[in-house]
ZANU-44953 format. One record per residue (C-alpha): y, z, x. Coordinates in steps of 0.5 Angstrom, whole numbers, plus 500, padded with zeros to 3 digits. Example, Ala and Ser with C-alpha at 12.3 -4.5 7.8 and 13.67 -1.06 7.14 Angstrom:
2
SITE_north_up_east
SITE_491_516_525
SITE_498_514_527
//
This chain:
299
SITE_north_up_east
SITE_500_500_500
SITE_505_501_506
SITE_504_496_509
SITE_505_492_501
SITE_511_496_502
SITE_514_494_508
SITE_512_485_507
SITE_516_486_501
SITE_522_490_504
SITE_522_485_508
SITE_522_479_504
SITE_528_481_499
SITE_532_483_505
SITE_532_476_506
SITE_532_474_498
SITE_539_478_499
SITE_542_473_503
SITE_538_467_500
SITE_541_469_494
SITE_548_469_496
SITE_548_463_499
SITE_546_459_493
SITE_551_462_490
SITE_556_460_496
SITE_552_452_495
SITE_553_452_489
SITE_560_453_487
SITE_562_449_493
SITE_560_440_491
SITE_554_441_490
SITE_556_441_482
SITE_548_438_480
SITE_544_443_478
SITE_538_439_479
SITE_540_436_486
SITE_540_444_489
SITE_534_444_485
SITE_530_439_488
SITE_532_442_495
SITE_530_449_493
SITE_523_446_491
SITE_521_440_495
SITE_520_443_502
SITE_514_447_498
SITE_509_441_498
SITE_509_441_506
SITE_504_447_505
SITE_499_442_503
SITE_498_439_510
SITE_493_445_512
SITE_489_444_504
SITE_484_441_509
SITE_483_448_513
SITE_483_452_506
SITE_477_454_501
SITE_475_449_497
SITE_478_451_489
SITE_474_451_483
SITE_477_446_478
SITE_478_453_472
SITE_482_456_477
SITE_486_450_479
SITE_490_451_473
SITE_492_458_474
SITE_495_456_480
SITE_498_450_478
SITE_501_454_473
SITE_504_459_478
SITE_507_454_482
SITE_511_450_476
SITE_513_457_473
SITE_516_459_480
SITE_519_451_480
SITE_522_452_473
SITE_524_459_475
SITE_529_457_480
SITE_531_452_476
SITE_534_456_471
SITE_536_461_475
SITE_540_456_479
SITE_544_454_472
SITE_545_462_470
SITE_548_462_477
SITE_552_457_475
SITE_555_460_469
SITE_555_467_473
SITE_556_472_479
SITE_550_473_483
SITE_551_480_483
SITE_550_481_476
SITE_546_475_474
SITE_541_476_480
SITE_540_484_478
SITE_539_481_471
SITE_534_477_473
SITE_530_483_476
SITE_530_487_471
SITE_526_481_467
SITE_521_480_472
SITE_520_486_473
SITE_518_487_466
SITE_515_481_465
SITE_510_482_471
SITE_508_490_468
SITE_507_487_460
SITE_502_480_463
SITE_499_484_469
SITE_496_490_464
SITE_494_484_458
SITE_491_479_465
SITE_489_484_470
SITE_488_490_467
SITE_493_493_472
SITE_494_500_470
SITE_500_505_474
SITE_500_512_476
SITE_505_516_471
SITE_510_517_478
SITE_509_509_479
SITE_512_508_471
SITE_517_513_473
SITE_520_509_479
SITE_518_502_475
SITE_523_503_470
SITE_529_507_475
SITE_529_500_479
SITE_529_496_471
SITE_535_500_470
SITE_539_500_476
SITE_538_493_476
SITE_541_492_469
SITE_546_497_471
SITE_547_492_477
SITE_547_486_473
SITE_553_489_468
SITE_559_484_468
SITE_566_484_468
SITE_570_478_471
SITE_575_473_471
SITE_571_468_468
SITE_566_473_463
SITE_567_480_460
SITE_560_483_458
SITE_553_478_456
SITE_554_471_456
SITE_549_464_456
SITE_548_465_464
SITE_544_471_462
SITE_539_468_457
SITE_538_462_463
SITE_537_468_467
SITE_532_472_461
SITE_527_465_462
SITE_528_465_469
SITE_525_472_470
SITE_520_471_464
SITE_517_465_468
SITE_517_469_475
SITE_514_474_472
SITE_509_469_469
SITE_509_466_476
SITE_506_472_480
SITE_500_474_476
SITE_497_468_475
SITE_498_467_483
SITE_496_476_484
SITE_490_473_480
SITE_489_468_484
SITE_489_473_490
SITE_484_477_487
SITE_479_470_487
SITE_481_466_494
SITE_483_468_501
SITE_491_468_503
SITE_492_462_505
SITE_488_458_500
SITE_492_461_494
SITE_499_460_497
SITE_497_454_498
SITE_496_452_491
SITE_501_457_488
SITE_506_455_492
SITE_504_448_494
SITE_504_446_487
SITE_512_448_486
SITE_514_441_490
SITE_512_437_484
SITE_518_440_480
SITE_522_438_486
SITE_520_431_485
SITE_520_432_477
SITE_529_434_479
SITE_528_427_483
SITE_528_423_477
SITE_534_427_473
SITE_539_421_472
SITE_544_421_478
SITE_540_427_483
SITE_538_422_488
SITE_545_419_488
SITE_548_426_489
SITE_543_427_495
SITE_545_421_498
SITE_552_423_498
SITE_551_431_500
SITE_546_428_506
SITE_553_424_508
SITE_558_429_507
SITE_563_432_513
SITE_560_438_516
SITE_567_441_517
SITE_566_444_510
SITE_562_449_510
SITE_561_449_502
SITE_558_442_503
SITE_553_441_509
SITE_547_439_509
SITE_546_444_515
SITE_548_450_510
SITE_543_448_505
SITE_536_447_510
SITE_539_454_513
SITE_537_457_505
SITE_531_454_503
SITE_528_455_510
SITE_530_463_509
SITE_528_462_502
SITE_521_459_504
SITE_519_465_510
SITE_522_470_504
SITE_517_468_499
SITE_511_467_504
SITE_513_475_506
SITE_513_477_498
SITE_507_473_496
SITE_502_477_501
SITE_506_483_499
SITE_503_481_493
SITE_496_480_496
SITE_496_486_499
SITE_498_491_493
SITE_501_492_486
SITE_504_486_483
SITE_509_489_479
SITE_510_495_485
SITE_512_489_488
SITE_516_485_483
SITE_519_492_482
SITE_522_492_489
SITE_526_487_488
SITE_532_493_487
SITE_532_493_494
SITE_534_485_494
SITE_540_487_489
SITE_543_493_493
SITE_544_489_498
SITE_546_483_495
SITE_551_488_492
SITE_554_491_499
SITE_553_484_502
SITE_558_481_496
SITE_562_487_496
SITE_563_487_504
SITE_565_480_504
SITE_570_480_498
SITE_573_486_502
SITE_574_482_509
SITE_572_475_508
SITE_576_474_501
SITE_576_466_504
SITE_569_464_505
SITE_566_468_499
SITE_569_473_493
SITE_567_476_487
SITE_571_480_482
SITE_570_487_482
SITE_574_493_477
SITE_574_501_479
SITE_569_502_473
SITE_564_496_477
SITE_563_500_483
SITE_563_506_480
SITE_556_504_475
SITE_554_499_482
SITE_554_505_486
SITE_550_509_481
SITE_545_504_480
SITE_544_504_487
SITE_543_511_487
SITE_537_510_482
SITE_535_505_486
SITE_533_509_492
SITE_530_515_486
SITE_526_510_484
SITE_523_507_490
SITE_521_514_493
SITE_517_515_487
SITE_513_508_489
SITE_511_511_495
//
């Protein structure tokens, strides 16, 4: 369990990054949901290449593996247009708070997965301080709008992602099932490709001046490669333990997604910024409280 703890620590650091970058992507010119799409989904396909050196799969199993690989594909996507239409400070949290009750409902109906009372307890703390983390008052919203149910599908279908790909975890060795669970993701990205005006817009992005920090290409790889190591750290996590004590930890990711966002907004106003009230910060500070209680009862 220590060891699950620790991949997954890892892994949500660098989603914290990854997860301000897209954000930073996306509100400069790259405006084409479906072209950041493509970018955060086709990379997925090169897992591929070592299908030779993996087990062989039975076709009843291909499906819950197909399924894990769409439902993380058409998770992103929707997240991206919640991003869009919100701040990732709020919206990303929200997204957790989802997931993580998603995963703790699938996993007790697929898996029969059953949690200590002290694991509950942590569970719920870190789906509060998540749903604290997410409340918005901006310049743009003031409370709940449509980026939240974007965000609502977005986590319903990581969650559906991870306990198919957990179940998978359970039948094969590692790197077979992250393989298929992750290697099926890129068919979104080629499912993006054929949206109307996506491949004119890659061209242009592949094409635009470096010195805008907001729309190079080299930005854009630098997240998706931060993304792809983020995601492999989550995925054995997962492997190794509680698929919803994973998930849960995803609080660590918001919390300093939040001091991330909060210290840029404060120092660096010009590269990246968001709105923050006196009442914001009182509630964030509180939920990230919560979210430290929270952990300790998952260990």
């Amino acid at each position: 369990m220590i060891t699950s703890f620790i991949f997954a620590i890892a892994g949500y650091a660098l989603l914290a990054i990854v997860s301000i970058l897209d954000k930073f992507i996306l509100s400069g010119s790259v405006k084409k949901i479906t072209v950041y799409t493509f970018y955060s989904t086709i990379f997925f396909l090169a897992a591929f290449l070592i299908l030779p050196f993996c087990q062989a799969v039975n076709m009843g199993d291909l499906w819950w593996m197909v399924g894990s690989g769409l439902a993380y594909g058409f998770g992103l996507w929707a997240m991206f247009i919640a991003l869009g239409d919100g701040e990732a400070s709020h919206i990303m949290p929200f997204v957790g708070a989802v997931v993580a009750i998603a995963t703790y409902g699938l996993s007790l109906a697929i898996l029969g997965e059953v949690l200590s009372s002290s694991v509950q307890i942590g569970l719920w703390l870190l789906v509060i301080s998540c749903l604290l983390l997410s409340f918005e008052k901006s310049e743009k919203h003031n409370g709940f709008h449509k980026g939240f149910l974007w965000a609502i599908l977005s986590g319903i279908l990581f969650g559906v992602s991870s306990v198919f790909a957990k179940h998978i975890y359970g039948v094969y060795p590692f790197i077979t099932g992250l393989v298929w669970t992750k290697g099926t993701v890129g068919i979104v990205g080629l499912i993006a490709l054929f949206i109307p005006g996506t491949w004119k817009e890659i061209n242009r992005l592949r094409h635009e001046p470096q010195s805008d920090e907001k729309n190079g290409f080299s930005i854009v790889f630098t997240s998706k490669f931060l993304g792809i190591i983020a995601v492999v750290l989550v995925q054995y996590a997962i492997a190794l333990g509680s698929v919803t004590i994973v998930n849960a930890l995803a609080g660590v990711e918001y919390v300093l997604m939040f001091i991330f966002i909060y210290m840029m907004t404060k120092f660096k106003p010009k590269v990246f910024s968001e709105y923050f009230t006196r009442r914001e910060l009182w509630v964030e500070s509180g939920a990230i409280v919560l979210t430290v209680i929270g952990l300790l009862f998952l260990k």
